[in-house]
Each structure stands twice: as C-alpha cells, then as structure tokens.
C-alpha positions as CSV (number, residue, x, y, z in Angstrom):
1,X,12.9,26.3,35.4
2,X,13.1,22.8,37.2
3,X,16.5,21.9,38.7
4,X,19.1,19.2,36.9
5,X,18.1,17.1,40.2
6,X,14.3,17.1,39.0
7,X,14.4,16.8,35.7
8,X,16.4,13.6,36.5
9,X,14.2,12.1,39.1
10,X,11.7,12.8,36.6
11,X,13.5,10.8,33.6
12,X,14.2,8.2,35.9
13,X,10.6,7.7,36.9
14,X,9.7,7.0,33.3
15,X,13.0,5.1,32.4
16,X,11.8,3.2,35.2
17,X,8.2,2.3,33.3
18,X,6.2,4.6,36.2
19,X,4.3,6.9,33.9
20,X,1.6,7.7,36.2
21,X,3.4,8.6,39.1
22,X,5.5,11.0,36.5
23,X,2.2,12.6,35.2
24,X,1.0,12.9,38.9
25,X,4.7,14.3,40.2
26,X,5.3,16.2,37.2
27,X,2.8,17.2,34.9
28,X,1.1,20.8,35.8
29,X,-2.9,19.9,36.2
30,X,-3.3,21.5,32.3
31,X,-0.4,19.7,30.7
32,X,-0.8,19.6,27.1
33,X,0.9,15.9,25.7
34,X,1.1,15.8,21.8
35,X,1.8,13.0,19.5
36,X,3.9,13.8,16.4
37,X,1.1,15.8,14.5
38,X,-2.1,14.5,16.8
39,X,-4.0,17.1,18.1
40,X,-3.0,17.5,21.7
41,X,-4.6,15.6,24.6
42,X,-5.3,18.5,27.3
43,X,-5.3,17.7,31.4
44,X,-3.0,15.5,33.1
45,X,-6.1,13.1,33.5
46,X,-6.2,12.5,29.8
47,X,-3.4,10.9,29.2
48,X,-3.9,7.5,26.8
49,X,-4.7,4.3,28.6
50,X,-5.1,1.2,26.1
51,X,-3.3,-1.5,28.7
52,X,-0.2,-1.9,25.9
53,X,2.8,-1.9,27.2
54,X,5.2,-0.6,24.5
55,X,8.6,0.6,24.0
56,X,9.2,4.0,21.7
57,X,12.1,5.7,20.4
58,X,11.2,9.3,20.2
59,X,12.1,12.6,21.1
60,X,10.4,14.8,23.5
61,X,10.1,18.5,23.3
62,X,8.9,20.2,26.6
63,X,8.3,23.5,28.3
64,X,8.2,23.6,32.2
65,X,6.4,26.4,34.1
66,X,8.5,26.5,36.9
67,X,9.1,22.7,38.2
68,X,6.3,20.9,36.3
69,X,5.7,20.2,33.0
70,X,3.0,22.3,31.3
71,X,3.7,21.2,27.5
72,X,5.0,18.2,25.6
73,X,5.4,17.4,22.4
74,X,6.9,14.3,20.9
75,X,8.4,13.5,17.7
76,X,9.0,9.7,16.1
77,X,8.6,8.3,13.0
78,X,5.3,6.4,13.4
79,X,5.9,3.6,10.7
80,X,9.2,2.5,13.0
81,X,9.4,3.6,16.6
82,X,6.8,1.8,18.4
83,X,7.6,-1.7,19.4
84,X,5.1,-3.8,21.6
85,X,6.5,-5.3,25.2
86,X,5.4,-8.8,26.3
87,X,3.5,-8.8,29.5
C-alpha cells in the first residue's frame, strides 16, 4: 500500500495535466486502465493518445501493488462528463 505522501504527489501530477509522467512514475509496467464498461487497455504504454485535451468528471477505482498502480477503473456518465479544453 502506497503512502498518503504518494498517492498525493501522484494526484497532484495529474491535477497538474502531467499524465505521462504519472503513468511513467506510477503505473506498474502491466497496469490495466478501464473506461466505464470498455474493455481494458493493458501496459502502461497503451494508454490513449488522440492529442485532445479534455476535462472529465469521473471517478477512479484503483488497486496498487505496493507503491504503483496495477489496476484502474473509471466510472462517468459518458453522455455528460467529458468536456473538450481549448489549446
């Protein structure tokens, strides 16, 4: 189980908008990421990359194997939460 201070850091990095360094820093190599009822994307080199920035209101479910991530799930309504960012 990570500690409060890294879970933190970690929200931080992606409150922050820096998603990859938070996959590199925090992901386990076979992290499993899985949208609402998407099959999961598997490796924590196939995360999506469609050059939108957007802003989601969502809930994410994880389990850590020690102090990375190794599974994630999250949960939105899909008609509603996704809003797209200008550049």
């Amino acid at each position: 189980m990570p500690s409060r201070e890294r879970v933190e850091a970690f929200i931080a990095l992606v409150v922050a908008g820096d998603h990859v360094r938070a996959i590199a820093d925090y992901y386990t190599e076979d992290a499993s990421m899985q949208e609402n009822l998407q099959p999961p994307r598997r490796g924590r080199d196939a995360t999506g990359k469609d050059g939108i920035t957007r802003r989601l209101n969502e809930l994410a479910l994880q389990r850590w194997s020690g102090d990375r991530i190794a599974e994630e799930r999250f949960v939105y309504d899909a008609a509603t939460a996704w809003t797209v960012v200008d550049g």
